[in-house]
N, C-alpha and C positions, 0 to 999 in steps of 0.2 A: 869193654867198650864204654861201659859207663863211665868209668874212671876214668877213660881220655876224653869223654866229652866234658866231665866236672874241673878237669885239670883249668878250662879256659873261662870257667865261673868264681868269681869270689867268694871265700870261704864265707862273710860275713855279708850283710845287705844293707847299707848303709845311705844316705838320704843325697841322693846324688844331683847338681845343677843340669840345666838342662842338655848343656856343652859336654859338661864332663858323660851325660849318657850316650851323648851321638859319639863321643871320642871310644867309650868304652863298646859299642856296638859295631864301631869300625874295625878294632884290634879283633874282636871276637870274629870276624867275617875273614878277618886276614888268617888269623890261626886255623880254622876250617879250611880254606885253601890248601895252606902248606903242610897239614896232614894229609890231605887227600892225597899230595901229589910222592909226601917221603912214604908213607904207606907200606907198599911191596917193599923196599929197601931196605925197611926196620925189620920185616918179617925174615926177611933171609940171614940177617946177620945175628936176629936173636935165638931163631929156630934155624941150626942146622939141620938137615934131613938127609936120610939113607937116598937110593937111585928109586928103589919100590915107591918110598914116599912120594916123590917128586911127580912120579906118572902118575900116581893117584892125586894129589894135590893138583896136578895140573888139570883132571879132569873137573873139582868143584870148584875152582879159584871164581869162572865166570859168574856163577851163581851165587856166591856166598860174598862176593865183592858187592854184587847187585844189593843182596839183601843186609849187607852189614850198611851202606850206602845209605840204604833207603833209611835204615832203621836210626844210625846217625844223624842225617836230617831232619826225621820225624821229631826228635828229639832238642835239635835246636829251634826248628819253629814254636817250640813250647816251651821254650827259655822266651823266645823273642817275644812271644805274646808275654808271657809274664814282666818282661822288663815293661813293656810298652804300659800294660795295665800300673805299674807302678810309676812309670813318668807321670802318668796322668793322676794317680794321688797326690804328687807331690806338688802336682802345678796348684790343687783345691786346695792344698794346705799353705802352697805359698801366697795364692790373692789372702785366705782367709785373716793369714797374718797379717797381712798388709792394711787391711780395712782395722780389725785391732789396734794395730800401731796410729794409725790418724786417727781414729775415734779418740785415743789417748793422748794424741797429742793435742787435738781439740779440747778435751777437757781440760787441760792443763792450761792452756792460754786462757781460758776462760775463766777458770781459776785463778789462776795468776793476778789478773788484771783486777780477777775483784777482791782476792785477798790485801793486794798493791794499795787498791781504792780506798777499802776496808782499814787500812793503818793509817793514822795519825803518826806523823816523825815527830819528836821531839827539837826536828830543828826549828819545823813550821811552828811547833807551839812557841817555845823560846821567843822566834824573830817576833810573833805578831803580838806577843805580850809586851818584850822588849824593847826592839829594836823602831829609832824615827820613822815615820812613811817616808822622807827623804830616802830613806836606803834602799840603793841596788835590792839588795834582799830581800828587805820589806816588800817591794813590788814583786818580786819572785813568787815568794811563798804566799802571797797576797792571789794571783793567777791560780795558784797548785789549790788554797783555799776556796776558790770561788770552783773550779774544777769540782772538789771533793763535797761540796753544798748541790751543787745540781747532779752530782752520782748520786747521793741521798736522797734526792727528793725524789730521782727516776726508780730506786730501789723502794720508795715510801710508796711511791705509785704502783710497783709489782708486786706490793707486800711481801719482800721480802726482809725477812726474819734478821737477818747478819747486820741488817743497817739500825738497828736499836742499840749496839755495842759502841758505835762514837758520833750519834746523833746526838747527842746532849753536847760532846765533847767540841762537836762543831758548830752547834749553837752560841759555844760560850764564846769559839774564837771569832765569829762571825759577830756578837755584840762588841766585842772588844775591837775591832778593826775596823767597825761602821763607827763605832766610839772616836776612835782616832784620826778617821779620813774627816769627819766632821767636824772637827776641833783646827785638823790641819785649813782646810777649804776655806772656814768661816774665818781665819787668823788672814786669806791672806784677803778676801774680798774688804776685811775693815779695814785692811791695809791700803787699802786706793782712797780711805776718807782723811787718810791725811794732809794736810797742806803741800802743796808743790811737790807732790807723789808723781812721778812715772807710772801710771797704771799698765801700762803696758809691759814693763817690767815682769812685775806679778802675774799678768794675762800669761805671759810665754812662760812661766813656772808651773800658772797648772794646765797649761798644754801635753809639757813632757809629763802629768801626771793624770792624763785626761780618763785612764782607768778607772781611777779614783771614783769617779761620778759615775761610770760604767758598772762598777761594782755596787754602788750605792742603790743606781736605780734598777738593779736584777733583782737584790736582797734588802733593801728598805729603802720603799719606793717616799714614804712618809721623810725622811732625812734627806732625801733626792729632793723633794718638792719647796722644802722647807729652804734650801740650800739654794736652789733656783730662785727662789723668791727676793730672797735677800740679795741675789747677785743685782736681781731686775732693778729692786727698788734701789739700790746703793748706785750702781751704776747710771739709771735716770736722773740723780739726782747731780750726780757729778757731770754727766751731757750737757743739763740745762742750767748748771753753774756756770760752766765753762764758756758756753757760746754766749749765755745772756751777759757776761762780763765782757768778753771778747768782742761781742756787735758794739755793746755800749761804748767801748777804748775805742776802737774803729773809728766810731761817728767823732771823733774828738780831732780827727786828722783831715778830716773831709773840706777840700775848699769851701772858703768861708761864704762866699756870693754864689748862689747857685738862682741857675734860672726862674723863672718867673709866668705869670701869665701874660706879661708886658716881651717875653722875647721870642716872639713870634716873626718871621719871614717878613712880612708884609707893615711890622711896627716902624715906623721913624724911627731914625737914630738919637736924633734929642728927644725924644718922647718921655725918657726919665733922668733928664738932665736937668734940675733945678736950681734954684739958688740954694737950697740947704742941700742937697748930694754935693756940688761945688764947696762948698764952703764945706764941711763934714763926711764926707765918704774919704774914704784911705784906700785909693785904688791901688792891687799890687798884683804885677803880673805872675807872682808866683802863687796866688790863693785863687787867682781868677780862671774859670774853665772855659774852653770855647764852647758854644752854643749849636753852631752852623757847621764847624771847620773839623776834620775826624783830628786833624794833625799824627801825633803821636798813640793817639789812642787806641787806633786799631792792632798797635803791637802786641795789645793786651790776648788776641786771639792765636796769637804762632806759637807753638809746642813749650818753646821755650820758657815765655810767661806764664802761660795755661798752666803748666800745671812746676812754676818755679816756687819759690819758699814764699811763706803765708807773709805778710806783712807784722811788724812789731809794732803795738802802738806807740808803747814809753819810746822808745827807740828812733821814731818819727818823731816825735815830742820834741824831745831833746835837741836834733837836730832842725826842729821848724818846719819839716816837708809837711804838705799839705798833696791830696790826693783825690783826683777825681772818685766819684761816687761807685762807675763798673770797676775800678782798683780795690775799692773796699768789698763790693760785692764778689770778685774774684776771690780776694782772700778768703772770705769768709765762707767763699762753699767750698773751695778748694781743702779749707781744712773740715770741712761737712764728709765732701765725699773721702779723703781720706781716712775720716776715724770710721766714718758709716761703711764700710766698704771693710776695715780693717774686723770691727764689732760684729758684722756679718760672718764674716768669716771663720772669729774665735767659737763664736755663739754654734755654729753649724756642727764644729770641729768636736767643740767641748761636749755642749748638750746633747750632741751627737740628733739635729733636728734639720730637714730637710722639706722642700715646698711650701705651701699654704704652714705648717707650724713654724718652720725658722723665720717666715714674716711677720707672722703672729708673735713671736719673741721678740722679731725684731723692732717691732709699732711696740712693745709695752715697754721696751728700755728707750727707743729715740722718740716714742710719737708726743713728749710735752715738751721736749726741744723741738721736733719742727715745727708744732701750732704756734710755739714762741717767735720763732724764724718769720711762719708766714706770716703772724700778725704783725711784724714788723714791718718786714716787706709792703707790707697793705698800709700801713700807714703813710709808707714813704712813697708810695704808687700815686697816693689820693693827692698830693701837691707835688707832681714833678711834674715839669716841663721841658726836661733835657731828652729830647726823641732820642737824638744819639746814645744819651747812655744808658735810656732802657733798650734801644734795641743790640747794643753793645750785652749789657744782661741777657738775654733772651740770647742770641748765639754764643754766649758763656756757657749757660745750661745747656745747649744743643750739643754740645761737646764733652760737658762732660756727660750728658746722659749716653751718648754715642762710647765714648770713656768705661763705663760701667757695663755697658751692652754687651762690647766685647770681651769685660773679664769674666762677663757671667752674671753677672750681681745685679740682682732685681729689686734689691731690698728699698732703694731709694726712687726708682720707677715714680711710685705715685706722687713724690714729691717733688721730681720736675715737672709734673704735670699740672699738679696745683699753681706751684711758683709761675709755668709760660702760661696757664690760666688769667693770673693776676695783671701781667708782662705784657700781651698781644693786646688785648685792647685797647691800654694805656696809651701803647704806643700809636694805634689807628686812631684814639683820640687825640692826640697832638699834632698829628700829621695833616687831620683833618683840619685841626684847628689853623694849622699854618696855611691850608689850602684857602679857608673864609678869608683869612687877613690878606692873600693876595688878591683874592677875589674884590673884597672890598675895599681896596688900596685906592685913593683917590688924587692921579699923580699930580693935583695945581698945589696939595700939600704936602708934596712931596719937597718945596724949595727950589734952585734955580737950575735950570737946563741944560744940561753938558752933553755933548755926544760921548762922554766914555762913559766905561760901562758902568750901570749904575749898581749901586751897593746892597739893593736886592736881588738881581740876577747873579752877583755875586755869592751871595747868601746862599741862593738858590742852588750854584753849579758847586759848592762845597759841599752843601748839605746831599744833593743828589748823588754826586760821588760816591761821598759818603756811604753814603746807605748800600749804591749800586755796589760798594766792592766788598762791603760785611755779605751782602745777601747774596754771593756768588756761592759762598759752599753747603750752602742751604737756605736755596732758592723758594722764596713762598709768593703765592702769586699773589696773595692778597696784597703783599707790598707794592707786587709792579702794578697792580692794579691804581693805588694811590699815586704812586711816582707816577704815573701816565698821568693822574687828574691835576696833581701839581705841575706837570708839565705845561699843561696846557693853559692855565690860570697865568704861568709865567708868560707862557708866549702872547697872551693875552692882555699880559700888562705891558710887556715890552712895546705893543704896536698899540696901547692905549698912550706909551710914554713918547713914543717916537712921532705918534699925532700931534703933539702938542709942538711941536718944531715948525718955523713958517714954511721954510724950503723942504723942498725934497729931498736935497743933496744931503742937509743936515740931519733926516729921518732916515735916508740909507747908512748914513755916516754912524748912528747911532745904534743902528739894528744890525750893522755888521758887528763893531766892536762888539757888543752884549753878545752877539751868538757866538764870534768867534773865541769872548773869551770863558764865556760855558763851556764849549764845544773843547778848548784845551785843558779846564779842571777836569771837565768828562774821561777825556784820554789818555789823563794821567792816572788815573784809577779803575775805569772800569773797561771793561773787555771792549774793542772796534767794532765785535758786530752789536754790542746792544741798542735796545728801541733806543735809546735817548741819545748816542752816537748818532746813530742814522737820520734821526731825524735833524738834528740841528744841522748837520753836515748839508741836507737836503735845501734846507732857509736859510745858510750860509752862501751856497753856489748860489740859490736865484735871486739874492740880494746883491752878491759879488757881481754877478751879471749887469743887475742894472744899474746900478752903480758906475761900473765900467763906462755902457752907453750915458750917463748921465756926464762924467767927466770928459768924454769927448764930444761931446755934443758944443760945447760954446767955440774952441779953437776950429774942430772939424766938420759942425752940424751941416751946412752949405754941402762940403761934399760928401758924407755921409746920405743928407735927405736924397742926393739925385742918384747916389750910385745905388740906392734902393728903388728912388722912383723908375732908373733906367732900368731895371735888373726883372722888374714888374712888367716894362714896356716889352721888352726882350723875350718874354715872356710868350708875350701876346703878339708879336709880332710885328707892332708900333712904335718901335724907335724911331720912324721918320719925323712923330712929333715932337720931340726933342732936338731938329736940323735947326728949328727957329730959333734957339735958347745959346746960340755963339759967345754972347756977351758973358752970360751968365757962366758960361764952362771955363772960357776966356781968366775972366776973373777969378774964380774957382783953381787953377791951376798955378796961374801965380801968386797968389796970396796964399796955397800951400808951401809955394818953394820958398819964398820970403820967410814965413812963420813958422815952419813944421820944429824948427830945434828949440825956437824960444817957448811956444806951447808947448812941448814933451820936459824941457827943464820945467815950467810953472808947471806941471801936473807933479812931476814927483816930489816938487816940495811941499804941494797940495796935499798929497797921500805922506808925507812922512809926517805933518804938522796937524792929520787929521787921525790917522790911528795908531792905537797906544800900543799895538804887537807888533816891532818891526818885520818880523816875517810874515804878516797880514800883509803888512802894505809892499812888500815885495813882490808878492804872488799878484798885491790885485794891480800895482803898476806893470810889473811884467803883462798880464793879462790884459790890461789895457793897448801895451805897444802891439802886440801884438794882434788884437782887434783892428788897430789902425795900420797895421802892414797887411788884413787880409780887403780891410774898404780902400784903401787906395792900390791895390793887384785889381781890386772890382772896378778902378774907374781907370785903370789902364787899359781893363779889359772892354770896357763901355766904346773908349773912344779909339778902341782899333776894329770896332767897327766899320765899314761901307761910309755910314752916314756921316762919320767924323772925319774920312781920312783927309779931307780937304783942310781942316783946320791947323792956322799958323802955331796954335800955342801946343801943338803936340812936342813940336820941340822940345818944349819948355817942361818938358813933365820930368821929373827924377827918376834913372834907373835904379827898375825893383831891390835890385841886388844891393847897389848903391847907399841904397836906402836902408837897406836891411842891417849894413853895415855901422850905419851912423847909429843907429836904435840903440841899438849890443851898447855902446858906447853911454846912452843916456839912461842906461838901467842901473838903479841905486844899488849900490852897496851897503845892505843894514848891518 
């Protein structure tokens, strides 16, 4: 029995997966089976027996099957515990290998990495002895280099022992690389002192090499500083060549007559007309700048100009052009913020210097070109009188500092600030000064009395313009605050100038043309709702108005006065005193129908030989016929009253419509 249960055990015991033991524990359950069941089968055919046997056999078979049974199963549960007990050594043996093998393999990478560290290639040596810092490779091994100095120094700090073997070795290539970055650097920074140098060239050279310095300042910070130094002072020195040459070419192009303390709003126009300017000035409209008038100047603020190519002096020269003063101060910052803006930017890149430090680099290379600037600036503040083109300047700088805001770059910040420092007051001091001079204008020396418009309200609605349409995209109220007081100084003098006229007709005659032709400089530049629109538009109408009644009052005054005085009675309830006045209404009617077309032709040759804007005197003749078709509807309506209907001259009166029709007819064509 033994023997057929070892038949289904392997001879040898061997280290089996955990699959292969459930596979092998299966077969073993199967073969148990299929003896059980051939058993009896085997026994008959291998033991034949006599008939005696057979009785006798049949009588133990129950019993000895029972017990052969038991004893065979006893015997596989003690197989099966043993296997079980060896699955379970082999699972301790397998984690333990396992933990083995990754401890080993950990040590290895660790290893590795620092044996890897630990070597010096001979190509690294070769390239950084050898080969240009221009080269690909040079930069390569130059990385792997700077790598293998901070492995050493992390190993110098663990005190570990292995990094004494090519500490020297990377000392040597580390003097020899800072040797050569520093020979390279300093070749190309002397390289920008040569005459008519591209520096910018060189700048994008050591950009692509901006490492260089990076390495420099990890491992000697002393050749970093030295290096920085030289950049600063080399570059300062070329900043404030180049603009102090640049301004000074500039001013060489600048119109030659520039304003004065004499060109003020409120000065006479001969005021500096003499006999020696007459005889000796060489007046030329192409050196002469307006004063009062923006003209063309404003273009100077559209994207296009703002920020188009700097001006050439020689180049101007040559050709004779001559250039308003905000044209020079354009170019001039325009090429400010372009380099300052550029300089910031290498500076940040290279030096690798960010906030409060990259401005502190940046004030030691730009800050003795812009105290140059602004001391220039201030000198030309201290005598100018041209309001227009400082505040032309002043929203120059609004723009670009707006310019710079948005790319990010703060480096120039404090020096628009200084610059609209200088700028803003200047400009409140001329503005004011213009506001005295009309204040004090004294119109009996003004010359001989015209009703058009005169030549300081003119002044006046250029110069307001002016200003209104610069100060739309950056609106200061300190301005509108001035522009209101000069407003009002004007409107001040117009009705001190218009006093001086005997008639009245002649003082409306003269306060309309002046408002109305403010009123169209105003609306050709500044917005329709602003103050200085509104207002004149306001002293336009009630001037137009009376006016109106002034021009009809000599042909129609008669019946004008009664269809007011009837309209009063009418009123009150009293038109029966009006029954007595026949003659008077009488008269009144026929000497409209006689007169009415030769008075309406004499008014509108009155209004075309009286203002100088035909579409003025359109509007205020129209407005006039008009007035006079709604007073004689009033004196129709008067005498179809009760109290009138008795009278003969009702006949005689002209139908409304009639009437309405011939008007149409007497209205100018400008």
């Amino acid at each position: 029995m033994a023997e057929k249960r070892n038949m289904f055990l392997p001879a040898t015991r061997l280290p089996l997966s955990r699959e292969s033991r459930v596979s092998r524990s299966n077969e073993l359950l199967y073969g148990i089976v299929i003896f059980i069941i051939d058993q009896p089968t085997k026994k008959r055919q291998r033991n034949p027996m006599s008939e005696e046997q057979k009785k006798r056999k049949g009588r133990l078979t129950g019993r000895e099957a029972r017990h052969e049974m038991e004893g065979m199963l006893s015997g596989f549960q003690s197989d099966l515990s043993s296997i079980s007990s060896e699955i379970q050594t082999l699972q301790q043996q397998s984690v333990s290998m396992n933990v083995r093998l990754k401890n080993r393999q950990a040590v290895r990478s660790h290893l590795s990495q620092l044996v890897d560290e630990l070597v010096v290639p001979a190509a690294m040596i070769s390239t950084v002895l050898d080969s240009p810092v221009t080269d690909q490779e040079f930069l390569e091994q130059l990385h792997e280099l700077n790598n293998k100095i901070n492995f050493t120094k992390e190993l110098s700090f663990r005190e570990t022992l292995a990094c004494n073997d090519i500490q020297d070795i990377v000392d040597r290539l580390k003097i020899k690389a800072v040797s050569k970055i520093r020979e390279f650097i300093l070749q190309k920074i002397y390289s920008f002192r040569k005459p008519m140098t591209n520096y910018q060239i060189p700048q994008n050279t050591l950009l692509k090499y901006r490492f260089f310095y990076q390495f420099l300042l990890a491992n000697e910070r002393t050749v970093a500083k030295e290096i920085r130094d030289e950049y600063v002072d080399t570059m300062s020195k070329i900043y404030y060549s180049y603009f102090k040459s640049y301004s000074g070419r500039l001013l060489k192009v600048q119109y030659e007559e520039v304003a004065d303390k004499d060109d003020l709003m409120g000065v006479e126009d001969t005021a500096k007309k003499d006999i020696l300017n007459y005889f000796f000035s060489k007046p030329s409209l192409k050196s002469r700048n307006t004063i009062f008038t923006l003209g063309q100047r404003g273009a100077l603020l559209s994207p296009a100009e703002l920020e188009g190519p700097i001006l050439i002096p020689h180049t101007a020269q040559r050709g004779d052009s001559r250039y308003p003063y905000e044209s020079l101060f354009r170019s001039q910052h325009y090429a400010l913020l372009d380099n300052g803006c550029r300089e910031f930017l290498f500076i940040s890149d290279f030096f690798m210097v960010t906030g409060n430090s990259g401005l502190d680099l940046f004030n030691s290379i730009m800050g003795k070109t812009l105290s140059m600037l602004l001391k220039s600036m201030s000198s030309y503040v201290a005598d100018c009188f041209d309001s227009i083109a400082v505040f032309l300047c002043i929203h120059i700088l609004l723009r670009y500092r707006a310019i710079t805001t948005k790319r990010g770059l703060p480096a120039l910040d404090r020096y628009w600030e200084a610059v609209l420092e200088l700028l803003w007051p200047r400009f409140e001091l001329i503005l004011e000064m213009n506001i005295h001079s009309i204040r004090n204008t004294d119109p009996q020396k003004l010359g001989l009395l015209d009703t058009r418009p005169h030549y300081i309200t003119r002044r006046y609605a250029e110069f307001s313009s002016a200003i209104v349409s610069i100060n739309q995209t950056f609106p200061n109220e300190r301005t509108h605050t001035l522009l209101a007081q000069l407003q009002v100084e004007v409107e001040n003098f117009v009705l001190k100038m218009a006093a001086e006229f005997p008639s009245r007709r002649d003082q409306l005659i003269f306060l309309i043309n002046n408002y109305d032709m403010m009123l169209s400089v105003l609306m050709e530049r500044a917005a329709d709702d602003s103050k200085e629109v509104e207002g004149f538009q306001q002293l336009l109408l009630a001037r137009t108005q009376e006016f109106i009644e002034e021009l009809l009052s000599p042909p129609f005054g008669g019946m004008i006065s009664f269809v007011k005085e009837a309209e009063v009675l009418m009123e009150r309830g009293q038109l029966e005193r009006l029954k007595n006045d026949e003659a008077r209404i009488n008269q009144l009617v026929r000497g409209f129908s006689s007169s009415w077309k030769h008075s309406v032709e004499a008014m509108s040759q009155e209004v075309m030989r009286s203002f100088t804007n035909f579409k003025n005197g359109t509007s205020i003749i129209q407005g006039a016929l008009t007035q006079l078709i709604q007073y004689y509807h009033g004196f129709h309506k008067v005498l179809n009253q009760p109290a009138f209907r008795s009278l003969g001259a009702r006949s005689e009166l002209i139908n409304l419509h009639h009437l309405m029709v011939e008007v149409k007819k007497h209205k100018p064509n400008f």
